[in-house]
Backbone as CSV, one residue per row, in Angstrom:
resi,resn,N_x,N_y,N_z,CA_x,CA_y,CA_z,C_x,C_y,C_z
1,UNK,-4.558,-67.080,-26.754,-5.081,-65.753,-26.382,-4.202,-64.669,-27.001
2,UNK,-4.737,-63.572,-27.667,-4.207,-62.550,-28.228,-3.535,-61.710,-27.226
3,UNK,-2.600,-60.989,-28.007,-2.134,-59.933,-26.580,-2.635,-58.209,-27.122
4,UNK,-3.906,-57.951,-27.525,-4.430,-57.493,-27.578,-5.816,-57.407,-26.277
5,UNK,-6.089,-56.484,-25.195,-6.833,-56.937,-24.177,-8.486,-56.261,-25.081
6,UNK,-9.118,-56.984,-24.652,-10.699,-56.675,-25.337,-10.952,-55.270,-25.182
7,UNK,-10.425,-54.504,-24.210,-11.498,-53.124,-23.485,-10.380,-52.262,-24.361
8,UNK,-11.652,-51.197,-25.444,-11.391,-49.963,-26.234,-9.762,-50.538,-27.225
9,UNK,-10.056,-51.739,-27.959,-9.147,-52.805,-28.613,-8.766,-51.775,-29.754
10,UNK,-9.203,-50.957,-30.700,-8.597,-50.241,-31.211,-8.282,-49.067,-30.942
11,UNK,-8.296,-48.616,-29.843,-6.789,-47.880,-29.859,-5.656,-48.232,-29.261
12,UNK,-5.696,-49.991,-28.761,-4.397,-50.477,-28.584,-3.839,-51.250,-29.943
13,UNK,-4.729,-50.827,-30.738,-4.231,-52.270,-31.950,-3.365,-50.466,-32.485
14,UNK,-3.682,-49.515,-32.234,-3.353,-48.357,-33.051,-1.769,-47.852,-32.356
15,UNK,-1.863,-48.287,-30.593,-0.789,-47.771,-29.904,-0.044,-49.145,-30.531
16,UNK,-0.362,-50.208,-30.953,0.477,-51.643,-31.244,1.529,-51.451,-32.507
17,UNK,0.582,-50.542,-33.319,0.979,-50.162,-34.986,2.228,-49.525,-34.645
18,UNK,1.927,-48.112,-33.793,3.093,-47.056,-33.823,3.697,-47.363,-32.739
19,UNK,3.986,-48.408,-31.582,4.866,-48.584,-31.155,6.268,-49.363,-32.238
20,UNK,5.207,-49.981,-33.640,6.299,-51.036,-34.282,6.729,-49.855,-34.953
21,UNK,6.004,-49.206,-35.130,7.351,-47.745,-36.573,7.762,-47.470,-35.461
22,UNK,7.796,-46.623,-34.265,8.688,-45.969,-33.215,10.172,-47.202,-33.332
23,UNK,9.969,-48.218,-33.534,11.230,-49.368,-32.964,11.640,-49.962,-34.345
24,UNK,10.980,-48.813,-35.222,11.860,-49.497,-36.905,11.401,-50.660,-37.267
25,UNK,10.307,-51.385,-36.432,10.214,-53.069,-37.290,9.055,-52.821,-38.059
26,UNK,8.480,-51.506,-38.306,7.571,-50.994,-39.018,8.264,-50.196,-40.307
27,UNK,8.476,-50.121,-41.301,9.242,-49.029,-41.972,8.576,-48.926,-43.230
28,UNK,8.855,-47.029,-43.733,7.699,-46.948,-44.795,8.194,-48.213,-45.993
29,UNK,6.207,-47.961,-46.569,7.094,-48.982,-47.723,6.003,-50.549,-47.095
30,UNK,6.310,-50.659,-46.007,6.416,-52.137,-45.684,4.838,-52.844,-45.879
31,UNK,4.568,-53.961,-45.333,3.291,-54.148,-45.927,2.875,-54.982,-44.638
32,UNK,1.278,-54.494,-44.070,1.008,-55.139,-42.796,0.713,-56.754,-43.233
33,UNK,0.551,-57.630,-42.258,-0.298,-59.035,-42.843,-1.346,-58.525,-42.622
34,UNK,-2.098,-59.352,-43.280,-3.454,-59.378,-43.909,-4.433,-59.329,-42.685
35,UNK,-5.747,-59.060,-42.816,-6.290,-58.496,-41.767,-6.986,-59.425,-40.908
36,UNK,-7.099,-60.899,-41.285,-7.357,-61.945,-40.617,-6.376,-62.353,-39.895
37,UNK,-5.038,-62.474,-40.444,-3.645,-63.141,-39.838,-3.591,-61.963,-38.641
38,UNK,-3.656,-60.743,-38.520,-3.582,-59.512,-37.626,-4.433,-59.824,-36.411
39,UNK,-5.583,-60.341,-36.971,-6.451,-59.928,-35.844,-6.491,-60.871,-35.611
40,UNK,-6.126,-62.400,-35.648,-5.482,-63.651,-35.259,-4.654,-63.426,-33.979
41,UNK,-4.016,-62.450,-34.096,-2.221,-62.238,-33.812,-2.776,-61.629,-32.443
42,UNK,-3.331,-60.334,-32.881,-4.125,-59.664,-31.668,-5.121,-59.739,-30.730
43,UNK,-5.693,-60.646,-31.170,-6.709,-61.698,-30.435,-7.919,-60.442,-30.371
44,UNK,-7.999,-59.861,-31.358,-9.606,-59.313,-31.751,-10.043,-59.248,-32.673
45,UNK,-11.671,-58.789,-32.792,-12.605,-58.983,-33.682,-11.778,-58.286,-35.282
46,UNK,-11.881,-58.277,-36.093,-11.927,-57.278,-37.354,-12.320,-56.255,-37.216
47,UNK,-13.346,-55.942,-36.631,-14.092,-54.569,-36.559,-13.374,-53.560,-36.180
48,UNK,-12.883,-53.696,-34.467,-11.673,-52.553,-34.143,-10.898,-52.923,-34.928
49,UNK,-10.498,-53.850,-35.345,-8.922,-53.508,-36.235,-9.193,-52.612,-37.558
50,UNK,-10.319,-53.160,-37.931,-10.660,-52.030,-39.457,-10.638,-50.523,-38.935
51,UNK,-11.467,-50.330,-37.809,-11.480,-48.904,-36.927,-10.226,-48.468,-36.824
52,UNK,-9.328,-49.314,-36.165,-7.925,-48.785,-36.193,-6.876,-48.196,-37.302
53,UNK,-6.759,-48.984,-38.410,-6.608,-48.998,-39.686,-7.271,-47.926,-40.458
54,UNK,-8.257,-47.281,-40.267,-8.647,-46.277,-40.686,-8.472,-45.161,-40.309
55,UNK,-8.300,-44.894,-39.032,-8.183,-44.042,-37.555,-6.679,-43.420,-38.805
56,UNK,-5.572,-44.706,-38.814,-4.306,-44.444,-38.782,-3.970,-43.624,-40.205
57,UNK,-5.232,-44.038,-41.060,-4.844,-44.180,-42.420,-5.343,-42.537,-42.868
58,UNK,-5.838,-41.939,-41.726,-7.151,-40.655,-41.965,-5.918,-39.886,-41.422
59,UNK,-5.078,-40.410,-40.542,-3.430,-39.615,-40.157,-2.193,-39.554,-40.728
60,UNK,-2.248,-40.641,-42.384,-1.098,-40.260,-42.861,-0.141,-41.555,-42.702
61,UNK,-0.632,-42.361,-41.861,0.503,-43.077,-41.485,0.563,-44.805,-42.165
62,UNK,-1.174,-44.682,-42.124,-0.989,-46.065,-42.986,-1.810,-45.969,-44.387
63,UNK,-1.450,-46.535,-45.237,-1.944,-46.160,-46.964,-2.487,-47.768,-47.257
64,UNK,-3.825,-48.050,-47.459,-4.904,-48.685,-47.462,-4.844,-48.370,-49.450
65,UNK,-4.395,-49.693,-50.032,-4.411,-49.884,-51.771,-5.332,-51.466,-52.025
66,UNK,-6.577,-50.484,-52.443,-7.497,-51.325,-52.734,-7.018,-53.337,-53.050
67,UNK,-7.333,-54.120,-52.696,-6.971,-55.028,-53.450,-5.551,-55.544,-53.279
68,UNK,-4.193,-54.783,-53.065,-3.233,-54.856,-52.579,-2.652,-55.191,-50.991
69,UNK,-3.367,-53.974,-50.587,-3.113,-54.438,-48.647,-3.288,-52.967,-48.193
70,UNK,-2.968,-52.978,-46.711,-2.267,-52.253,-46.096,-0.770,-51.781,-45.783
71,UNK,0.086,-50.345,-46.034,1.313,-50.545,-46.073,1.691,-49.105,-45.114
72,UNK,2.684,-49.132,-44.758,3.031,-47.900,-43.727,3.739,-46.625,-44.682
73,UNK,2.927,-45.439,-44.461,2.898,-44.852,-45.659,4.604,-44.223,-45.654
74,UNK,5.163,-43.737,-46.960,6.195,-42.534,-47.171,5.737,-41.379,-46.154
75,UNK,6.797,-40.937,-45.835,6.577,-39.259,-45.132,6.098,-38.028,-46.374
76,UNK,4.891,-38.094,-45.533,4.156,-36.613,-46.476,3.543,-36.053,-45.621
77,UNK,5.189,-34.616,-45.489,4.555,-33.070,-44.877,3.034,-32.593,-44.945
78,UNK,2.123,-33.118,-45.345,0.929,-32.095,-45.701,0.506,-32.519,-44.149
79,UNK,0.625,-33.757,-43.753,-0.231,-34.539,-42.762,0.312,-33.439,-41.313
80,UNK,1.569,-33.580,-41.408,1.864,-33.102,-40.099,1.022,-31.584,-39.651
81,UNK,1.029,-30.626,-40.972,0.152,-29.334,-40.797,-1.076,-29.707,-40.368
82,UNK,-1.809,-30.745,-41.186,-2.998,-31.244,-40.446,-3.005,-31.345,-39.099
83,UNK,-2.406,-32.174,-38.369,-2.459,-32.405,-37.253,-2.566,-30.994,-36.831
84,UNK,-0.823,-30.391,-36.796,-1.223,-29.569,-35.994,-2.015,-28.168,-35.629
85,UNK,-2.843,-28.447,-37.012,-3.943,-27.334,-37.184,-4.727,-27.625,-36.519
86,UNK,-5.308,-28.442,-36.388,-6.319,-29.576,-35.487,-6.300,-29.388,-34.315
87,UNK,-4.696,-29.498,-33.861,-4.219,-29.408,-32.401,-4.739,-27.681,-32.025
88,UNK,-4.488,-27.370,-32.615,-4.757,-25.692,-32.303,-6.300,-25.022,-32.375
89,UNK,-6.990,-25.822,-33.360,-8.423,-25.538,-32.891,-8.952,-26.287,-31.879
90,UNK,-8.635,-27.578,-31.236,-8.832,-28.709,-30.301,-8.739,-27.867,-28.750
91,UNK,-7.800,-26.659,-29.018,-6.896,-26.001,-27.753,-7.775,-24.847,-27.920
92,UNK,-8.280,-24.720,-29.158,-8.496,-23.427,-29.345,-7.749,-22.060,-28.769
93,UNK,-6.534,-21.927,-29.622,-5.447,-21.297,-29.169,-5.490,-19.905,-29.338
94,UNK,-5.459,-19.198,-28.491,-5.717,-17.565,-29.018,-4.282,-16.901,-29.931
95,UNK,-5.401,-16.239,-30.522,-4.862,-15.658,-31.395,-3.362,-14.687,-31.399
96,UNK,-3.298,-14.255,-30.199,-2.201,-13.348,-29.779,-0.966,-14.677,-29.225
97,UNK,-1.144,-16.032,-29.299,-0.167,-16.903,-28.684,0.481,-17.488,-30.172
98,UNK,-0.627,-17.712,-30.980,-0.173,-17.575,-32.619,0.928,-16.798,-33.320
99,UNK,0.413,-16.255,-33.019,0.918,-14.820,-33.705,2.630,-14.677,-32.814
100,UNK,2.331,-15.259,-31.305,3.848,-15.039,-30.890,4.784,-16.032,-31.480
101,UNK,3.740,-17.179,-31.852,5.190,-18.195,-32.325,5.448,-17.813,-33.805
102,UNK,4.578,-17.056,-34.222,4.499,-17.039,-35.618,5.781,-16.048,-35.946
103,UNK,5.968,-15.454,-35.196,7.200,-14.548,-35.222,8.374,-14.972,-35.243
104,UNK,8.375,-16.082,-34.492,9.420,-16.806,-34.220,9.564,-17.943,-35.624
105,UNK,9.141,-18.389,-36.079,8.661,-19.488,-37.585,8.891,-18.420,-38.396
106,UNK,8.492,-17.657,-38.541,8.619,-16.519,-40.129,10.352,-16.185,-40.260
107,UNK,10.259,-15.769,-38.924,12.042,-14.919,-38.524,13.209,-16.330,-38.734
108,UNK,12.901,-17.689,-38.332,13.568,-19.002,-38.388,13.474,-19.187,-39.721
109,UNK,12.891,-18.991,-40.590,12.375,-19.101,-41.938,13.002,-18.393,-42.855
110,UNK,13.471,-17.045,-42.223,14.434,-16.485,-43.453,15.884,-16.178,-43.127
111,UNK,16.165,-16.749,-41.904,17.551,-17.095,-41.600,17.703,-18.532,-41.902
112,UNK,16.954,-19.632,-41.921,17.383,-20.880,-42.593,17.768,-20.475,-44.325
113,UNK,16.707,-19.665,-44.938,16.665,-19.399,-46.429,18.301,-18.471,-46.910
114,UNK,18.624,-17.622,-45.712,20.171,-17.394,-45.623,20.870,-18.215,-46.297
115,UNK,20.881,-19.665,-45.318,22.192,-20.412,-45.409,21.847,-21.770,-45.556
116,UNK,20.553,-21.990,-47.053,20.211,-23.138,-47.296,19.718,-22.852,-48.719
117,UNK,18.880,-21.702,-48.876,18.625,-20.996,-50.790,19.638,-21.560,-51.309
118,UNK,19.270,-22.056,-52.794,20.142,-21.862,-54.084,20.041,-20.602,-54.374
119,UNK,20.210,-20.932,-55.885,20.010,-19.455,-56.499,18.744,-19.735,-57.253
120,UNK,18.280,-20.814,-57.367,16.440,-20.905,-57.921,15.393,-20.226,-56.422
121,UNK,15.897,-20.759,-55.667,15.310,-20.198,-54.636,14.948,-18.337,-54.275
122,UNK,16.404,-18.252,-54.574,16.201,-16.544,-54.054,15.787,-15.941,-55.521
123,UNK,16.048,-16.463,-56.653,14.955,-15.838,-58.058,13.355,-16.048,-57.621
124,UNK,12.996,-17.293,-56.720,11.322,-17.338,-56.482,11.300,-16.256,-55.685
125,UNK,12.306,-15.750,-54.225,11.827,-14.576,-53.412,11.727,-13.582,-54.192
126,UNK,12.447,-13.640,-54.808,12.419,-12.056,-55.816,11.462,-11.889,-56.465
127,UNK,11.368,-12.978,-57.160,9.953,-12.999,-58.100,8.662,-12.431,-57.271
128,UNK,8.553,-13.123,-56.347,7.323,-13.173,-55.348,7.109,-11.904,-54.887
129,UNK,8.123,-11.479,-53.791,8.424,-10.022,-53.795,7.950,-8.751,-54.722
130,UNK,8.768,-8.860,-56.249,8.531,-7.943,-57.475,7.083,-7.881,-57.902
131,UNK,6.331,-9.256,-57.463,5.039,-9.162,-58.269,4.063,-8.259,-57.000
132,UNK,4.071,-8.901,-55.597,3.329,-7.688,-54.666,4.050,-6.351,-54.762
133,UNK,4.647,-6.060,-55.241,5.360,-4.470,-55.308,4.207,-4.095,-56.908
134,UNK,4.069,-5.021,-57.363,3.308,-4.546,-58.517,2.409,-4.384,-58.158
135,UNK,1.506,-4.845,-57.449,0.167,-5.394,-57.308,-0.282,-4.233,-56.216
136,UNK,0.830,-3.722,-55.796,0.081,-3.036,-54.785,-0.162,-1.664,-55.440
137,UNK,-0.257,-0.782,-56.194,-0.662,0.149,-56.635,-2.184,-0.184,-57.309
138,UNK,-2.287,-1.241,-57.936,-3.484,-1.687,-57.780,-4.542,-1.829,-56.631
139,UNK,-3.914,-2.238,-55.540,-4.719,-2.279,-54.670,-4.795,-0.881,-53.853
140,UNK,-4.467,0.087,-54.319,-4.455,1.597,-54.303,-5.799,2.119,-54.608
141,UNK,-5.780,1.680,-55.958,-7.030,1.993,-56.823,-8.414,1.557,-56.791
142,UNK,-7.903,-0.092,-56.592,-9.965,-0.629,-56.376,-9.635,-1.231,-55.310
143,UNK,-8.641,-1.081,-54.205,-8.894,-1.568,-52.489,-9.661,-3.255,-53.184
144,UNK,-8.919,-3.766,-53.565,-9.211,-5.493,-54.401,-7.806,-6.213,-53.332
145,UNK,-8.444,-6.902,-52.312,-7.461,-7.318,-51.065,-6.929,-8.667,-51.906
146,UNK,-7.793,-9.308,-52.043,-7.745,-10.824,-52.339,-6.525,-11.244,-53.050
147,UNK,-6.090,-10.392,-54.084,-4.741,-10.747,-54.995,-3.419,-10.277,-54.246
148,UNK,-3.882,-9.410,-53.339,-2.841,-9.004,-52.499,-2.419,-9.499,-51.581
149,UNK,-3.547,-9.802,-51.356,-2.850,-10.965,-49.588,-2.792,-12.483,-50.385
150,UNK,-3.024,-13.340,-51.415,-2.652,-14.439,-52.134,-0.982,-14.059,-52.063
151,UNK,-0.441,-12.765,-52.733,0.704,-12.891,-53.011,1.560,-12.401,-51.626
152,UNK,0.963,-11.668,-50.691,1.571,-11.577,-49.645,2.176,-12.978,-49.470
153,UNK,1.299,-13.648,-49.262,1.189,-15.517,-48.771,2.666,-16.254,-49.419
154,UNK,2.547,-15.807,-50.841,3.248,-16.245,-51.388,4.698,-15.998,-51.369
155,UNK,4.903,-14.845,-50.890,6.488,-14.091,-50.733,6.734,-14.812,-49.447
156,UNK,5.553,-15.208,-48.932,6.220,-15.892,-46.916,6.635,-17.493,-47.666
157,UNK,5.981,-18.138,-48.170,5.488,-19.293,-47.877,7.067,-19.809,-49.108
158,UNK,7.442,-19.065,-49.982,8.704,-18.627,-51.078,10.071,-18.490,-50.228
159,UNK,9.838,-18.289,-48.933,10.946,-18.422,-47.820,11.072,-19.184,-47.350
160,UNK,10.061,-19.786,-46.747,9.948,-21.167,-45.641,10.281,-22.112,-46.340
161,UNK,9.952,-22.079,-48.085,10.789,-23.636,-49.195,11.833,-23.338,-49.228
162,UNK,12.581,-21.947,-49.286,13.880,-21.894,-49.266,14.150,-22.322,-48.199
163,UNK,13.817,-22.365,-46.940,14.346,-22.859,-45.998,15.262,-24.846,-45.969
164,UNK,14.413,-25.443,-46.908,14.502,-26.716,-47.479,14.034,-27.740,-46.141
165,UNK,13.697,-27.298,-45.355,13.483,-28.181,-43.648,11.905,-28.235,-44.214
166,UNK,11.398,-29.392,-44.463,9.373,-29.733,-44.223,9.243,-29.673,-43.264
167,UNK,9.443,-29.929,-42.163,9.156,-29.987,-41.165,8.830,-28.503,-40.582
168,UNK,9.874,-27.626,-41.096,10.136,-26.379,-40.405,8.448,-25.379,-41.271
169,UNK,8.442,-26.065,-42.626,7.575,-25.253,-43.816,5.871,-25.403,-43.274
170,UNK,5.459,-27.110,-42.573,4.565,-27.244,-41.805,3.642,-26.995,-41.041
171,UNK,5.222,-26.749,-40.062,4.979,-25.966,-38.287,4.503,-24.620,-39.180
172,UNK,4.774,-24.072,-39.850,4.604,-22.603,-40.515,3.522,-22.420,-41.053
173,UNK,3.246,-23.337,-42.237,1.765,-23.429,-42.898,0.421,-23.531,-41.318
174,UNK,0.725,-24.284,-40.614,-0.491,-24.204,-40.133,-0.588,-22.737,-39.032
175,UNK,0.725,-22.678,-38.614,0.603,-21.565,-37.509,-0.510,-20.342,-38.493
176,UNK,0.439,-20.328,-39.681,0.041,-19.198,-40.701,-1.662,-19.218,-40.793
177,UNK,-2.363,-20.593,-41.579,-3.617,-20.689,-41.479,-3.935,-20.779,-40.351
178,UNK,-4.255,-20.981,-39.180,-4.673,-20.649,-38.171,-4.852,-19.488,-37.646
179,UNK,-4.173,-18.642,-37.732,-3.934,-17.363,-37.601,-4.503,-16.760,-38.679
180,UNK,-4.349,-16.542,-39.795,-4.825,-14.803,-40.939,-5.609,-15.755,-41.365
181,UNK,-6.025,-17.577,-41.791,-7.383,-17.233,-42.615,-8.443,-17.992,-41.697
182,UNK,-8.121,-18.343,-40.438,-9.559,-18.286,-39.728,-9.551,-17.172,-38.369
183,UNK,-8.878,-16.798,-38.135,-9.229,-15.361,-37.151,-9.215,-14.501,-38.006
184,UNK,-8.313,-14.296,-39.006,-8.348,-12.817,-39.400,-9.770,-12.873,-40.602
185,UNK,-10.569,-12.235,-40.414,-11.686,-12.512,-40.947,-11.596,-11.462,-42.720
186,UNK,-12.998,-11.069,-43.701,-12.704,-10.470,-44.567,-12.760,-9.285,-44.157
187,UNK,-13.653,-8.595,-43.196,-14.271,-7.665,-42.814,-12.287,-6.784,-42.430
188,UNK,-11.637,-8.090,-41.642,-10.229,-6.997,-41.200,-9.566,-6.904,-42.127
189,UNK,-9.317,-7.887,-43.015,-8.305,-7.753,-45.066,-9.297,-6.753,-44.718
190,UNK,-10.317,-6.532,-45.273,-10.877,-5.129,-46.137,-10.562,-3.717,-45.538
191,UNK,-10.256,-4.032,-44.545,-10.035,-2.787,-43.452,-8.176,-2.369,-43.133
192,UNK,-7.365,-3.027,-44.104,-5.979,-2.680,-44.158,-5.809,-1.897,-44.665
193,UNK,-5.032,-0.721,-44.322,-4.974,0.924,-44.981,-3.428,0.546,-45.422
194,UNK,-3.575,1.517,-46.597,-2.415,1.692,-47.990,-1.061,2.072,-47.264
195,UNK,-1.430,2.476,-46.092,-0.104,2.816,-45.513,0.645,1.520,-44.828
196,UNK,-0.201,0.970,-44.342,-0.074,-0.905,-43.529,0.668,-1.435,-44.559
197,UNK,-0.063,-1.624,-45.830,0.496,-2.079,-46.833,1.756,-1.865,-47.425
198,UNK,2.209,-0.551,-47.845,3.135,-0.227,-48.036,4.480,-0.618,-47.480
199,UNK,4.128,-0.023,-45.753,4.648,-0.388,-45.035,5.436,-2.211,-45.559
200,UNK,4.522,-2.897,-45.664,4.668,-4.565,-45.636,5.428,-4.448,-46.678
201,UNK,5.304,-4.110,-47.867,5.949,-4.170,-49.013,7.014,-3.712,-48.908
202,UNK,7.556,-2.725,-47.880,8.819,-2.253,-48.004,9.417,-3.134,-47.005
203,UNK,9.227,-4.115,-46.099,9.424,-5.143,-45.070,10.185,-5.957,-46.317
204,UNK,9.392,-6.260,-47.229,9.602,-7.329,-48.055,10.910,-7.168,-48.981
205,UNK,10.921,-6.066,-49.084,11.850,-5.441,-50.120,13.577,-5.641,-49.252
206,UNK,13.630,-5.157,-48.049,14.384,-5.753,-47.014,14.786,-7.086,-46.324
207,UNK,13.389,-7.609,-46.724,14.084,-8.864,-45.909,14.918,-9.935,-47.582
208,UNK,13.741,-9.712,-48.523,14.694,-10.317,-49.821,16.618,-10.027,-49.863
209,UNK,16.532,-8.458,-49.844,18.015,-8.282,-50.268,18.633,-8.611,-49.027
210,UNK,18.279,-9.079,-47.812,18.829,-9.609,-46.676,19.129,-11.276,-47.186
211,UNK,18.086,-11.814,-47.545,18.693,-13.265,-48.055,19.350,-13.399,-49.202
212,UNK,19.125,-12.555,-49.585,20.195,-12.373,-51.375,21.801,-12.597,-50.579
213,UNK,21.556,-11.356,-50.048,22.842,-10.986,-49.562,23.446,-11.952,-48.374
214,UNK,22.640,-12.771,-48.006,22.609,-14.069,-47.169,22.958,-13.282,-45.586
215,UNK,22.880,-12.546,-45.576,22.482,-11.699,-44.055,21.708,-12.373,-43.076
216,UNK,22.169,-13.228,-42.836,21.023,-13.966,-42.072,20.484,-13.507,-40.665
217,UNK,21.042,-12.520,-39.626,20.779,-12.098,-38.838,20.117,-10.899,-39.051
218,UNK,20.481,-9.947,-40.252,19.284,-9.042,-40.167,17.861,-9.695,-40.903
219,UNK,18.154,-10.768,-41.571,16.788,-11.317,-42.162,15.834,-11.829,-41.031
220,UNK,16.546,-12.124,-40.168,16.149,-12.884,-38.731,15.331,-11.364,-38.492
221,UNK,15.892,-10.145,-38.157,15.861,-9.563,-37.412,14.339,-8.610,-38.286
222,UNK,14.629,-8.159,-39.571,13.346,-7.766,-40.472,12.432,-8.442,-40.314
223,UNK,12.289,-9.815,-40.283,10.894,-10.775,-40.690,10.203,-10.649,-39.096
224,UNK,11.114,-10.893,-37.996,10.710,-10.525,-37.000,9.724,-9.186,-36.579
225,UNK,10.290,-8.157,-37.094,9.549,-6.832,-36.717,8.336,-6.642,-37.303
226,UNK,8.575,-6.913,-39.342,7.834,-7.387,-39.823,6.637,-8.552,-39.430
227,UNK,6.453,-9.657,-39.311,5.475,-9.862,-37.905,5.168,-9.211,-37.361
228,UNK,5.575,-8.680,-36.553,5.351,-8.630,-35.009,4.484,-7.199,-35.105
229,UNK,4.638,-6.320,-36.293,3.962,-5.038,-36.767,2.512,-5.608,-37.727
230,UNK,2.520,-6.812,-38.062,1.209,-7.483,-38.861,0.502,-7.603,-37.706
231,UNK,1.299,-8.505,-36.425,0.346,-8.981,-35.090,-0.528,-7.622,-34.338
232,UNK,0.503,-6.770,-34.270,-0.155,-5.275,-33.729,-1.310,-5.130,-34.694
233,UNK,-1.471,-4.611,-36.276,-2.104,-4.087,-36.842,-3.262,-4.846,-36.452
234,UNK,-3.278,-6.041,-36.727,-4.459,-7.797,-36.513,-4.897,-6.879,-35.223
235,UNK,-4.473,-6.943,-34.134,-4.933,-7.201,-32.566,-5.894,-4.987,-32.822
236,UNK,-5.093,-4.366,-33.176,-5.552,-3.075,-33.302,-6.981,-3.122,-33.781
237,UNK,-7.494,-3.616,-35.023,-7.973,-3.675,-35.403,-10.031,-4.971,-35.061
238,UNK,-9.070,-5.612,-33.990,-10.234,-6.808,-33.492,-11.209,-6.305,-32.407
């Protein structure tokens, strides 16, 4: 008899998988037995176990190579944003609870970039930075949001790699998409006045020579306000 019990069998063959990575006798890299010897082992059909195996494999955790096997995948950051983007439409999390942690992730983000940047790093803030300082006199002229908020994106998202933590860049990416590109709709981009903007651009201009200068508490302290003056404008505006 398997020690797998018959009732809702794959999602114990799935709690079976990640109890073995939780206890290390799972490790990336490794390679499951084969899916007869498994479901031998577990004393069920193939069917939940294929269910399971897929369940796991749609999460990142197990990597399914045609012809080869099943193997427990390398760590790849993209998955974890998944999840917890998921988690947040699942909760359907309002927008103003976003936006509070998001303050907190942006502001953690350029005090890690303080005292973890190289110097390739703080040439990308700069870069990133210099090009929305360009861009925005353009968006003066033909109110053209789209290149502006791409590179907004890009001066945040140019911090959080300096930060060098995935984990930390993640939690960030999804708070971020969750927040400005499914609440904040086009109708509110189109409706950001030159002064908002400005405003942001001169945020930016501050919080860079704060990590240049590896200031890490006023970088903490800019990216913070910075937020927390995007969250007002967002909520003003809904």
């Amino acid at each position: 008899m398997g020690i797998i019990k018959k009732q809702k069998s794959s999602s114990q063959i799935i709690d079976y998988v990640l109890e073995k990575i939780e206890k290390r006798e799972l490790k990336p890299g490794d390679k499951l037995m084969n899916e007869r010897d498994f479901s031998e082992l577990l004393g069920v059909s193939r069917v939940p176990f294929r269910e399971a195996i897929s369940a796991l494999s749609a999460l990142g955790i197990l990597t399914v190579r045609q012809g080869e096997g099943t193997f427990v995948s390398q760590y790849d950051p993209k998955f974890l944003s998944r999840i917890l983007y998921t988690y947040f439409m699942l909760d359907n999390t309002p927008l103003e609870k976003i936006m509070e942690i998001s303050k907190l992730l942006e502001a953690g983000a350029a005090l890690l970039a303080c005292q973890n940047a190289n110097d390739n790093d703080i040439m990308e803030i700069g870069k990133a930075m210099t090009m929305r300082k360009a861009e925005l006199e353009k968006y003066i002229s033909d109110n053209d949001i789209h290149e502006h908020y791409d590179l907004d994106k890009h001066f945040h998202q140019s911090i959080a790699q300096a930060s060098h933590n995935a984990f930390f860049v993640q939690f960030l990416n999804a708070a971020r998409y969750y927040a400005l590109e499914l609440h904040v709709n086009e109708k509110l981009r189109s409706e950001m006045e030159a002064g908002e903007i400005k405003a942001a651009v001169n945020y930016h201009e501050k919080i860079y020579d704060a990590i240049k200068k590896r200031d890490a508490m006023k970088a903490y302290e800019l990216m913070y306000r910075h937020v927390e003056k995007i969250g007002s404008a967002i909520h003003k505006k809904k």
